[in-house]
TIRO-2110 file (N, C-alpha, C; in Angstrom, 1 decimal):
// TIRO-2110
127.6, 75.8, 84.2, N, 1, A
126.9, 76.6, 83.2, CA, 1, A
126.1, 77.7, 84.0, C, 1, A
125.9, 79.3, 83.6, N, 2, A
125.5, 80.3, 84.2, CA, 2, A
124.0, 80.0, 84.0, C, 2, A
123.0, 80.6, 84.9, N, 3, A
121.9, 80.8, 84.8, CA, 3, A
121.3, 81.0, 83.6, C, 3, A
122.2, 82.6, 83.2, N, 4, A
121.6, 83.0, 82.0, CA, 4, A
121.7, 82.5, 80.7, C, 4, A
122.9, 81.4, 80.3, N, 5, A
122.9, 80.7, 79.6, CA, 5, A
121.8, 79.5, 79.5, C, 5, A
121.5, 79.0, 80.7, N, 6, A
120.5, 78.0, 80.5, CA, 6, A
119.2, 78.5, 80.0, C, 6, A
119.0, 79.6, 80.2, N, 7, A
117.7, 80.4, 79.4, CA, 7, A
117.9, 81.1, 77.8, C, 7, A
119.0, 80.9, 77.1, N, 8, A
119.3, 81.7, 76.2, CA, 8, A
118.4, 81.5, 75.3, C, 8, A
118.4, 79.8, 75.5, N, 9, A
118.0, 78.9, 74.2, CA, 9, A
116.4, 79.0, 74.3, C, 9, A
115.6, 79.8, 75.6, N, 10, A
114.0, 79.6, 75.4, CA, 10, A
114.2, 80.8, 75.4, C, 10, A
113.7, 81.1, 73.7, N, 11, A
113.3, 82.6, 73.1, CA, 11, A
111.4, 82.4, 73.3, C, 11, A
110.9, 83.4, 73.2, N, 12, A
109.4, 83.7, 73.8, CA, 12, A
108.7, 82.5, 72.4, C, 12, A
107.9, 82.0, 73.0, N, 13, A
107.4, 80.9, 71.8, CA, 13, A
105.5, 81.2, 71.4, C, 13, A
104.8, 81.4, 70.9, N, 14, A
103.5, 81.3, 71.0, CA, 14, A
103.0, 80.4, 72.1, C, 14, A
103.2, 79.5, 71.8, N, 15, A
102.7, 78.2, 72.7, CA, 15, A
102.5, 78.7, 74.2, C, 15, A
103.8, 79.6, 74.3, N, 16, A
103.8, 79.4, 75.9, CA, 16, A
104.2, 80.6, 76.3, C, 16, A
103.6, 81.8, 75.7, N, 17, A
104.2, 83.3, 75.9, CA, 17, A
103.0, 83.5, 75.3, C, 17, A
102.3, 84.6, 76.7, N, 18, A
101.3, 85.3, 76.8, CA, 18, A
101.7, 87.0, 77.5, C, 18, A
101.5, 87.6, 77.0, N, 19, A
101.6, 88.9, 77.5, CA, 19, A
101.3, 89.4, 78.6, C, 19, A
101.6, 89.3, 79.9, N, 20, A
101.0, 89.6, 81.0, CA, 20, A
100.3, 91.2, 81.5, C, 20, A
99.0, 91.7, 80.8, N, 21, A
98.9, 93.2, 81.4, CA, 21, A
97.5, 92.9, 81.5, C, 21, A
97.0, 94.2, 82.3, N, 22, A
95.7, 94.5, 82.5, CA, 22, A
95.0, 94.5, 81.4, C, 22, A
95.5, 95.4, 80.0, N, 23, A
95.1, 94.9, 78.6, CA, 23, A
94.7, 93.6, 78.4, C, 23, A
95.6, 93.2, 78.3, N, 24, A
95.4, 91.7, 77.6, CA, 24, A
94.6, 90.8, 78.5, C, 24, A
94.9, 90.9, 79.8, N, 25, A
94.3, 90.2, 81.0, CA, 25, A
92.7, 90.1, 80.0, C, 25, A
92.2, 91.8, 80.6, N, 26, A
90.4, 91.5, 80.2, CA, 26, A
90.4, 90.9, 78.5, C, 26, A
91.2, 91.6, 77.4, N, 27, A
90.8, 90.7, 76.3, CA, 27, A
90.7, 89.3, 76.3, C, 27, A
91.4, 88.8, 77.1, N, 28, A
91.6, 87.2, 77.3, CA, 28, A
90.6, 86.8, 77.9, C, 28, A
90.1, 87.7, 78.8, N, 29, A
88.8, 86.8, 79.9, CA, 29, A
87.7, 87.5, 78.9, C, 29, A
87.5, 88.3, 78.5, N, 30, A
86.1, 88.6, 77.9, CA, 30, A
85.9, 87.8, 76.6, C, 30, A
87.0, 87.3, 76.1, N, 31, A
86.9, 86.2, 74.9, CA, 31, A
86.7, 84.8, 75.6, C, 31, A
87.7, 84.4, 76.6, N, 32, A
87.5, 82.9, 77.1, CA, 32, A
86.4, 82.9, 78.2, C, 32, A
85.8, 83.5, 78.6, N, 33, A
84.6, 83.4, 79.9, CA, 33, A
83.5, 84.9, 79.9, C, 33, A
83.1, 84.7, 78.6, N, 34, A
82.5, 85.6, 77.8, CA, 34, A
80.9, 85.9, 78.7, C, 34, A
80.7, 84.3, 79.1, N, 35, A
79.6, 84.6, 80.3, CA, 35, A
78.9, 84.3, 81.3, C, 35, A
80.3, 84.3, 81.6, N, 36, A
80.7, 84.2, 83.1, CA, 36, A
80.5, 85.4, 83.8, C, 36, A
80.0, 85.2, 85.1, N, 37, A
80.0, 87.1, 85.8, CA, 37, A
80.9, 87.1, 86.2, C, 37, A
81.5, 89.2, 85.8, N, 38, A
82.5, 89.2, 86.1, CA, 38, A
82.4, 90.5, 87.1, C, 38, A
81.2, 91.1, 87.4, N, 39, A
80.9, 92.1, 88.5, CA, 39, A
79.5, 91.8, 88.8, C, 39, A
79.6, 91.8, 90.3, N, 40, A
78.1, 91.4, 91.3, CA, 40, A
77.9, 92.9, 92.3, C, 40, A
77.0, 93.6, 91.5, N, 41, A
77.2, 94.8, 92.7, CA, 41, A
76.3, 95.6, 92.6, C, 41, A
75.2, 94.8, 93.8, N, 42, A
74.1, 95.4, 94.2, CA, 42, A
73.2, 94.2, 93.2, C, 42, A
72.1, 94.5, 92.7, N, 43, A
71.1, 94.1, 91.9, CA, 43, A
71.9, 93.9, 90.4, C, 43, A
73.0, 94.4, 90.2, N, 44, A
73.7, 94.6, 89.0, CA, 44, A
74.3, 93.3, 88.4, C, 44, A
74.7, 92.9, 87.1, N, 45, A
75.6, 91.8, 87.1, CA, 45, A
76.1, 91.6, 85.6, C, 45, A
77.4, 91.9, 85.9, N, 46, A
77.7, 92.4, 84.0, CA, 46, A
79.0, 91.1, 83.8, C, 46, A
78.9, 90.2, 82.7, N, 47, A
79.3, 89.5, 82.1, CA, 47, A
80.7, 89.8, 81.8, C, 47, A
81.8, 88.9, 81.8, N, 48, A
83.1, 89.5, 81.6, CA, 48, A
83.1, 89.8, 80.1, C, 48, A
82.7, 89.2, 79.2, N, 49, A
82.0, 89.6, 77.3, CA, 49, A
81.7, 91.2, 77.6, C, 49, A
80.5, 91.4, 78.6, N, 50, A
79.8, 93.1, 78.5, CA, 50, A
81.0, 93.8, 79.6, C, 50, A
81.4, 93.3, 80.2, N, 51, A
82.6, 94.4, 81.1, CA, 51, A
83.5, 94.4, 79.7, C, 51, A
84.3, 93.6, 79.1, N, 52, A
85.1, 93.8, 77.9, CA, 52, A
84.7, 94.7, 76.7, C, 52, A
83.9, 94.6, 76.5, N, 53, A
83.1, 95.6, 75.5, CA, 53, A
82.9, 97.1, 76.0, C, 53, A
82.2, 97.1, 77.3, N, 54, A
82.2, 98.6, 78.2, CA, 54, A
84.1, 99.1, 78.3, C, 54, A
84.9, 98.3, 78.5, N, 55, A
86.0, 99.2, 78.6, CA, 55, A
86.8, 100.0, 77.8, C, 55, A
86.0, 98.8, 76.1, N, 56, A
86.8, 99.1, 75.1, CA, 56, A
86.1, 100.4, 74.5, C, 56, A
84.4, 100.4, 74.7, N, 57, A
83.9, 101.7, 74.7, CA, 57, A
84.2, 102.8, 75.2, C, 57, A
84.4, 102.8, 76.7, N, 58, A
85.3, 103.4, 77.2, CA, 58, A
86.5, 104.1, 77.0, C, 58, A
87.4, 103.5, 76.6, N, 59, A
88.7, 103.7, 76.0, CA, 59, A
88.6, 104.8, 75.1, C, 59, A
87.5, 104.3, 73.9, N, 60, A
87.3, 104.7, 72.7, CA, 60, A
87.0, 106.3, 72.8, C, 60, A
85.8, 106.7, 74.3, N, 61, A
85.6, 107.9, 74.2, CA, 61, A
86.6, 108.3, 75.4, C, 61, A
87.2, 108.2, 76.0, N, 62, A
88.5, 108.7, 76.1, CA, 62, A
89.0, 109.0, 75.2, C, 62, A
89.4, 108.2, 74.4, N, 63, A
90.1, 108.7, 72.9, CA, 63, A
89.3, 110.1, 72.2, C, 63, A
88.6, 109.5, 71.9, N, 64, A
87.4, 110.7, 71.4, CA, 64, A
87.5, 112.2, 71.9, C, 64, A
87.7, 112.0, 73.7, N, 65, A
87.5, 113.4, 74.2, CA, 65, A
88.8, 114.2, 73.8, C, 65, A
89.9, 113.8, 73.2, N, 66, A
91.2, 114.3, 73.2, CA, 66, A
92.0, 113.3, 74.2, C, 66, A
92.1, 112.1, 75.3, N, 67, A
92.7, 112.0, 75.5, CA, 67, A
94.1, 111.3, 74.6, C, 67, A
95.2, 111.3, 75.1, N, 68, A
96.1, 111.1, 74.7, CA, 68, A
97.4, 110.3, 75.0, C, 68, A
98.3, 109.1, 74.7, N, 69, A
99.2, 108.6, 75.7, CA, 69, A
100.0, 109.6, 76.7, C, 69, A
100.5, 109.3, 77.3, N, 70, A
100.9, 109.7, 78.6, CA, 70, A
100.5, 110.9, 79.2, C, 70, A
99.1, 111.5, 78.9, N, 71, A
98.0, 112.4, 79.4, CA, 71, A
97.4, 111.7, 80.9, C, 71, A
97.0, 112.7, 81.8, N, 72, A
95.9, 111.8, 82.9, CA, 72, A
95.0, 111.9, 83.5, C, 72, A
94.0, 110.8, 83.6, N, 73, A
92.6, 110.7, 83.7, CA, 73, A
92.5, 110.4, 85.1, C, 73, A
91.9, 111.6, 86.3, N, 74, A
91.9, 111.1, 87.7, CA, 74, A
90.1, 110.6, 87.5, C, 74, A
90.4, 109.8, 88.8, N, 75, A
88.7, 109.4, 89.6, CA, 75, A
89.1, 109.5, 91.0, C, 75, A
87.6, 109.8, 91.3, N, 76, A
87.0, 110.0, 92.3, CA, 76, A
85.7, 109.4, 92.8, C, 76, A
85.6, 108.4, 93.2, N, 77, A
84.9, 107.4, 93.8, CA, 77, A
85.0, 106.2, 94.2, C, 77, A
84.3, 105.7, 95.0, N, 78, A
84.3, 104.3, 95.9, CA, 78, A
84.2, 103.1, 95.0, C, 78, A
84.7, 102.0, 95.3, N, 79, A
85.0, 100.7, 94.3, CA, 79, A
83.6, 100.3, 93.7, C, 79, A
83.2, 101.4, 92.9, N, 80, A
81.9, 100.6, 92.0, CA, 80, A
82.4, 100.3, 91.0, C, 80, A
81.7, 99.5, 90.0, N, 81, A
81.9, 99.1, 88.9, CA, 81, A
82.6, 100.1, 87.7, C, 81, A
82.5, 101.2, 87.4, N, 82, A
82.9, 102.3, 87.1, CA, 82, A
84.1, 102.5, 87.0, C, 82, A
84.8, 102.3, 88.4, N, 83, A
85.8, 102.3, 88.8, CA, 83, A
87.1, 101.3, 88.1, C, 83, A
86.3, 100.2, 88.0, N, 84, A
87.2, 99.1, 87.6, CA, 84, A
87.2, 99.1, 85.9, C, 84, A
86.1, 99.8, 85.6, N, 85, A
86.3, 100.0, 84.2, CA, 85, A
87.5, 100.9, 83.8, C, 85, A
87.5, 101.8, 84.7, N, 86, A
87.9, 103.0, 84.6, CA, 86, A
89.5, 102.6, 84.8, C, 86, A
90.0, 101.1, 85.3, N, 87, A
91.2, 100.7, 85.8, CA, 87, A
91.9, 99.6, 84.3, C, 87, A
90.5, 99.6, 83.6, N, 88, A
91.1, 99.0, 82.2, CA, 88, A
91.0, 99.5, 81.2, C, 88, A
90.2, 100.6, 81.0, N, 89, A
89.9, 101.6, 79.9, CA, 89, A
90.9, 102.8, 80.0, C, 89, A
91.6, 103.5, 80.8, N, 90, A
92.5, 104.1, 80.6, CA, 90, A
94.6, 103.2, 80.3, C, 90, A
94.5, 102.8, 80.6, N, 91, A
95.1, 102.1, 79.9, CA, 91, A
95.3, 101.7, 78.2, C, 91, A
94.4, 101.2, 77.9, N, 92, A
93.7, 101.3, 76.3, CA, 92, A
94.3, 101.9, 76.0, C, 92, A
94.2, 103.3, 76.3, N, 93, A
94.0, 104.4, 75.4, CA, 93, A
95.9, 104.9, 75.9, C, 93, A
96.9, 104.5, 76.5, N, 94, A
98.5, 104.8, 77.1, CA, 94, A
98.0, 105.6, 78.1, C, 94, A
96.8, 106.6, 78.4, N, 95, A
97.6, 107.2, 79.2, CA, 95, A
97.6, 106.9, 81.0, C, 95, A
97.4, 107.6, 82.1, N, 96, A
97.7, 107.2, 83.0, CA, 96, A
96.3, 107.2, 83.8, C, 96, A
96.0, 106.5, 84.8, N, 97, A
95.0, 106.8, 85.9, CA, 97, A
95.3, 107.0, 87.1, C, 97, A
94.7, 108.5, 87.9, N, 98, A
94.8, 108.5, 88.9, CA, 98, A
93.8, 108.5, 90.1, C, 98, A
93.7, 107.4, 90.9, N, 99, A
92.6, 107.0, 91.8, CA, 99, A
93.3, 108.5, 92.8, C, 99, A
92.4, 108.9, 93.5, N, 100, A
92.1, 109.5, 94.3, CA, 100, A
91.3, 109.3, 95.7, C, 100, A
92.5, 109.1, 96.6, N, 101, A
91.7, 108.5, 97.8, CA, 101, A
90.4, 109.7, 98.2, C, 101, A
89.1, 109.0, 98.5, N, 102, A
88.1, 109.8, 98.4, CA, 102, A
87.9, 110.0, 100.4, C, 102, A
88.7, 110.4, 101.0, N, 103, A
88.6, 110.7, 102.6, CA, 103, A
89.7, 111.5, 102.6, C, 103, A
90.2, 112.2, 101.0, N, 104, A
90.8, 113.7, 101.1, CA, 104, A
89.9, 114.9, 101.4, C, 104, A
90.9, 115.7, 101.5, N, 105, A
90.1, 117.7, 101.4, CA, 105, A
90.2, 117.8, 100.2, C, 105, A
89.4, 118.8, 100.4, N, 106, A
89.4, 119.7, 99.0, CA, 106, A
90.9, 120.2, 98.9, C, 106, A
91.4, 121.0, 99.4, N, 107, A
92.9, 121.5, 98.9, CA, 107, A
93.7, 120.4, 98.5, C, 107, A
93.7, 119.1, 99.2, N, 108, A
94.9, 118.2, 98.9, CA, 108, A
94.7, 117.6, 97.4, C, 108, A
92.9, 117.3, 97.2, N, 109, A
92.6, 116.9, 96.0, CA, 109, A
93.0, 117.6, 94.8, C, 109, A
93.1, 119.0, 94.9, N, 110, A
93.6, 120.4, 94.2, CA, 110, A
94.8, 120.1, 93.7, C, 110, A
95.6, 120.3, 94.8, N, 111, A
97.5, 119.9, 94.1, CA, 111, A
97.4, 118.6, 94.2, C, 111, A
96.5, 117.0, 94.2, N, 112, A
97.1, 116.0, 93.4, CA, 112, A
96.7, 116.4, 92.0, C, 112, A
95.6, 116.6, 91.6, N, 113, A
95.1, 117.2, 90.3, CA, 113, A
95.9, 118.4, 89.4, C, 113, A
96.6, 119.3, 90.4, N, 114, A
97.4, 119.7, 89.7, CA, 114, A
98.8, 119.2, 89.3, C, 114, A
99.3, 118.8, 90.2, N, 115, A
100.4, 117.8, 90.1, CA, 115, A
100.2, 116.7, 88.9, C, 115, A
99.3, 116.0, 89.2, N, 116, A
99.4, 115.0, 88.4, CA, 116, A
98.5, 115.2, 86.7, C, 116, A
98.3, 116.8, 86.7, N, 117, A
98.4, 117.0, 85.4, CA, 117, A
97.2, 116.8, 84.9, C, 117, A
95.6, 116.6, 85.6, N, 118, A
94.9, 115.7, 85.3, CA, 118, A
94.3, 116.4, 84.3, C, 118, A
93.8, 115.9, 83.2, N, 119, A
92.6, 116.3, 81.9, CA, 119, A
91.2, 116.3, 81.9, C, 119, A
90.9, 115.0, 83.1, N, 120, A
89.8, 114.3, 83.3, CA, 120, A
89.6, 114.2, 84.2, C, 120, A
88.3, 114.3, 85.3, N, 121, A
88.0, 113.8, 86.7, CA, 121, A
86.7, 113.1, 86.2, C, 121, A
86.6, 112.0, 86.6, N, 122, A
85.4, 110.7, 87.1, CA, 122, A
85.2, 111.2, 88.5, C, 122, A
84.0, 111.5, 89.0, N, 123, A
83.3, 111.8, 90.0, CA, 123, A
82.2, 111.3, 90.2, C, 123, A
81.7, 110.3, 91.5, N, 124, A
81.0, 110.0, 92.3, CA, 124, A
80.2, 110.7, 92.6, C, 124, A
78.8, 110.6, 92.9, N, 125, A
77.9, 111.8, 93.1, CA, 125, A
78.2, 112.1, 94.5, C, 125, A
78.5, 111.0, 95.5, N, 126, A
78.5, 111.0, 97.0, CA, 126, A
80.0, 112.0, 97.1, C, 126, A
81.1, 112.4, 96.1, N, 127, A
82.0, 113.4, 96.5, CA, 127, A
81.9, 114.6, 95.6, C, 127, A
80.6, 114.8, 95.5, N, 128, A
80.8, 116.5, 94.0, CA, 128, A
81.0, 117.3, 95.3, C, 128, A
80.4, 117.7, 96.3, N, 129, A
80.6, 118.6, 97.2, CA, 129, A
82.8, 118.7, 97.0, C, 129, A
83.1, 117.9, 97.5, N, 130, A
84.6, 118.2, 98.2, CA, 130, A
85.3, 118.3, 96.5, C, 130, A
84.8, 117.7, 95.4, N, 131, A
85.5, 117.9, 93.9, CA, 131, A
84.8, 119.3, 93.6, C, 131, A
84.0, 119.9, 93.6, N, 132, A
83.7, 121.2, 93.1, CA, 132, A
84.4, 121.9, 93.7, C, 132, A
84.7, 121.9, 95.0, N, 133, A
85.7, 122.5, 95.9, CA, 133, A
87.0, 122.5, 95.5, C, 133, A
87.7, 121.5, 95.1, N, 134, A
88.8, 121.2, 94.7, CA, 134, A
89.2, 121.8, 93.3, C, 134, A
87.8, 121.1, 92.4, N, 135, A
88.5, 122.0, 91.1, CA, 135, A
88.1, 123.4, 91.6, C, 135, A
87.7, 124.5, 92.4, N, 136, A
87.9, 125.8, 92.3, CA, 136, A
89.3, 126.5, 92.6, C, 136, A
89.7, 125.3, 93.6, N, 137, A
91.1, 126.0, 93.9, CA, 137, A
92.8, 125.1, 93.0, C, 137, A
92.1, 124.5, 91.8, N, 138, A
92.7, 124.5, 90.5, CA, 138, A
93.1, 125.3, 90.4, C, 138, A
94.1, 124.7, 89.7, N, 139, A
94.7, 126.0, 88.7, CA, 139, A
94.9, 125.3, 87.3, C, 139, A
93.8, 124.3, 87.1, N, 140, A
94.0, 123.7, 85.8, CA, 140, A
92.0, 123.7, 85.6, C, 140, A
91.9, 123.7, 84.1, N, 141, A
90.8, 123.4, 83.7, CA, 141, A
90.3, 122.3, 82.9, C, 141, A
89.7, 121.6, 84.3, N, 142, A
89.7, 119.8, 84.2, CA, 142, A
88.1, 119.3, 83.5, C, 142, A
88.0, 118.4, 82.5, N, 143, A
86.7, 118.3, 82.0, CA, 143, A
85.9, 117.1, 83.4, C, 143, A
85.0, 117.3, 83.6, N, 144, A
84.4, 116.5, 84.7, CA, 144, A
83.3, 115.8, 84.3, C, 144, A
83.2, 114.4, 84.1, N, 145, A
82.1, 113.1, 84.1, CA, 145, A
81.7, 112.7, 85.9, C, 145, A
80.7, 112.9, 85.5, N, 146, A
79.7, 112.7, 86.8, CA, 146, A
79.7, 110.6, 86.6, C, 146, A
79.3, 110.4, 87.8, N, 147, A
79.5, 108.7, 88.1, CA, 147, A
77.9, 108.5, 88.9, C, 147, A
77.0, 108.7, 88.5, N, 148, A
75.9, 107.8, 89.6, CA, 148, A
75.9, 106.4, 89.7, C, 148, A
75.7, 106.5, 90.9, N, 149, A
75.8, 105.1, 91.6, CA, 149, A
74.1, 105.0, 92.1, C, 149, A
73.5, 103.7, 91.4, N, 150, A
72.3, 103.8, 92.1, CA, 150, A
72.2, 103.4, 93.5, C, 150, A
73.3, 102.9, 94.2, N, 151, A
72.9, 102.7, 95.4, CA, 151, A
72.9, 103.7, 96.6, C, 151, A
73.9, 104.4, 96.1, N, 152, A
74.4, 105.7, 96.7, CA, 152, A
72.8, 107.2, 96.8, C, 152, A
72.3, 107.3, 97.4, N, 153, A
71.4, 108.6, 97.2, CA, 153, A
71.9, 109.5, 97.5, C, 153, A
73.2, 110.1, 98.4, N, 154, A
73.5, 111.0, 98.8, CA, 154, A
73.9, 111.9, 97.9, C, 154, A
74.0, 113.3, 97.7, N, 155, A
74.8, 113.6, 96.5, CA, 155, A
74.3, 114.1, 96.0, C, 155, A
75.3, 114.3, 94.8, N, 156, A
74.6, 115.3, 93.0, CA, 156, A
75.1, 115.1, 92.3, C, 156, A
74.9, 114.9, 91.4, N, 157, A
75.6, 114.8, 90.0, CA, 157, A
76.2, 116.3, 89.6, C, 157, A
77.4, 116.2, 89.2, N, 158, A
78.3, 117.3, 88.4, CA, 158, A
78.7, 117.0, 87.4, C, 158, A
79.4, 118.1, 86.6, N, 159, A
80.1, 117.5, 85.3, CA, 159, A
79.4, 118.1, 83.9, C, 159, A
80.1, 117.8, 83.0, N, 160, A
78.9, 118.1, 81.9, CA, 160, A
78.6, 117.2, 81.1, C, 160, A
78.4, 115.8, 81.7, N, 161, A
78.0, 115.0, 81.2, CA, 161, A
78.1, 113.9, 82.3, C, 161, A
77.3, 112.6, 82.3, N, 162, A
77.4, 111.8, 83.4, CA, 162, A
77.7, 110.3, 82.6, C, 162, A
78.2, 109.5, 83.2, N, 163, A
79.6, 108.0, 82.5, CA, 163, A
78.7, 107.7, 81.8, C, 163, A
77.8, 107.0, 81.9, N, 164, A
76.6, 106.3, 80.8, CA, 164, A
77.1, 106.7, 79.2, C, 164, A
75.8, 108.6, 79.4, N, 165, A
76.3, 109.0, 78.6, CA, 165, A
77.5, 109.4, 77.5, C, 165, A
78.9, 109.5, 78.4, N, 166, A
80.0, 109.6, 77.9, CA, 166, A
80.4, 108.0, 77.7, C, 166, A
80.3, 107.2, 78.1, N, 167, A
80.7, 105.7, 77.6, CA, 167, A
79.6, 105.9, 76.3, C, 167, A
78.5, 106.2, 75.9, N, 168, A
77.9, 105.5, 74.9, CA, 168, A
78.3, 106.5, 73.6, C, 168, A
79.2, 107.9, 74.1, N, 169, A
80.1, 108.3, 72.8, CA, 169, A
81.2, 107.6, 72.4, C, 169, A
81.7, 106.2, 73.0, N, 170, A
82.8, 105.7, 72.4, CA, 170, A
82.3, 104.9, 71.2, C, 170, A
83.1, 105.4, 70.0, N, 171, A
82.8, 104.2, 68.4, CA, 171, A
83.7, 103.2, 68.9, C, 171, A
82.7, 102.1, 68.3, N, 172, A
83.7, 100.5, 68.5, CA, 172, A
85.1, 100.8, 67.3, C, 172, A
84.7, 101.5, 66.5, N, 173, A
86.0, 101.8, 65.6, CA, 173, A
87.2, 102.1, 65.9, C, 173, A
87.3, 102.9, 66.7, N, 174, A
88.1, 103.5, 67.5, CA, 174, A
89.6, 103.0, 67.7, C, 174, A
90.2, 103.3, 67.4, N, 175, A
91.6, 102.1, 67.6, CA, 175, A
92.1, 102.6, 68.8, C, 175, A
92.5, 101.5, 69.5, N, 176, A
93.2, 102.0, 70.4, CA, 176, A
94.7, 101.9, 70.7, C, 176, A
94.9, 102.0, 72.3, N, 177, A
96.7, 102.2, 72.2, CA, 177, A
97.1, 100.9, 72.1, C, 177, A
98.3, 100.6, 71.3, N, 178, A
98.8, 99.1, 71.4, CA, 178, A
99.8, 99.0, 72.6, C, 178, A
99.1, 98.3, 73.7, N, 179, A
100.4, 97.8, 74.7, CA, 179, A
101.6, 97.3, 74.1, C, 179, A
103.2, 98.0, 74.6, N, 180, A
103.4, 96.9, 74.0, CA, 180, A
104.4, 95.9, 74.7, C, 180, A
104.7, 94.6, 74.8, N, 181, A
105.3, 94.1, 75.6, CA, 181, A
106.9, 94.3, 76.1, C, 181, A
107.6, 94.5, 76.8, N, 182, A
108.5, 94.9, 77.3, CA, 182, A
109.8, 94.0, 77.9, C, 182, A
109.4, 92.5, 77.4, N, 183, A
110.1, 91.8, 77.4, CA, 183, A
111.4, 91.3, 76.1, C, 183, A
END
C-alpha cells in the first residue's frame, strides 16, 4: 500500500485540524491564555488577551489608512513590542511586511522601499535620522508612523502621526482579511 493511499481516508476533521498561521496562532492564544503575559519589556507587560486586541486594532487602522491585500507595510526598528505587533497585524489585513535591517544606509533603505513597493514605514525614533534620509532619496511617497520607545531617549519622532495614536484609529468593527488555509 502507497503512502498516499494510507492518508486518503484522514480528510481534515474538526477535532484534530487546526490552522496553523501567525493569524490564528495569536487568536488562539489571546482567547486560551487571555492572562497570561505575553510581552515583558522594560517596566511594560501586556497580556496575550491585550496584545490580541492591539493587533486586531492594528490591523483595523491599517485597513482604515487604505492598506490593502498584497500592498506593503515596511518597519524600521529594534525588537520592541511594536514590532511584534506589527509581525501579526499586517498579516490581518493580506498584505505584506517588510522588517528592515536597522544597521542599513540611507540609500540601501531607499531601493528596499522602493523595491518592495512600500505604502507604509513604522519608524523608531532611534532611526528617523538614516529614514528621513532614505525617504528623500525615494522615489515613492511613503506615509510614515513614528514608534517611541520609552526606553530609547536618543532620537525624534517623525511621521505624521506616532503608533499609539494611529493604533487607537483602528474600529473594532473593521473586518478583516480572512486567512485562508491552503491545505
Amino acid at each position: 500500500m502507497s503512502e498516499g493511499s494510507l492518508f486518503a481516508a484522514l480528510d481534515m476533521q474538526g477535532a484534530d485540524m487546526q490552522p496553523l498561521s501567525p493569524v490564528h496562532f495569536i487568536q488562539r492564544v489571546a482567547y486560551v491564555f487571555s492572562t497570561k503575559t505575553a510581552i515583558a519589556y522594560g517596566a511594560r507587560r501586556i497580556t496575550y488577551g491585550e496584545f490580541g486586541q492591539r493587533c486586531k486594532k492594528l490591523a483595523a487602522a491599517l485597513i482604515g489608512s487604505g492598506i490593502k491585500p498584497q500592498t506593503t507595510v515596511s518597519v524600521l526598528c529594534p525588537n520592541v513590542p511594536e514590532m511584534l505587533e506589527l509581525h501579526f497585524a499586517v498579516p490581518m489585513t493580506g498584505a505584506v511586511l517588510n522588517t528592515i535591517n536597522t544597521r542599513l544606509d540611507a540609500k540601501t533603505i531607499a531601493t528596499i522601499l522602493d523595491h518592495g513597493e512600500s505604502q507604509m514605514l513604522f519608524v523608531d525614533r532611534e532611526y528617523a535620522d538614516v529614514a528621513e534620509a532614505a525617504l528623500s532619496l525615494c522615489g515613492r511617497n511613503i506615509r510614515v508612523i513614528g514608534i517611541d520607545d520609552p526606553a530609547i531617549e536618543a532620537g525624534r519622532m517623525i511621521g505624521d502621526t506616532d503608533y499609539e495614536s494611529f493604533l487607537a484609529s483602528g474600529l473594532e468593527t473593521t473586518p478583516l482579511f480572512d486567512l485562508q488555509d491552503e491545505t
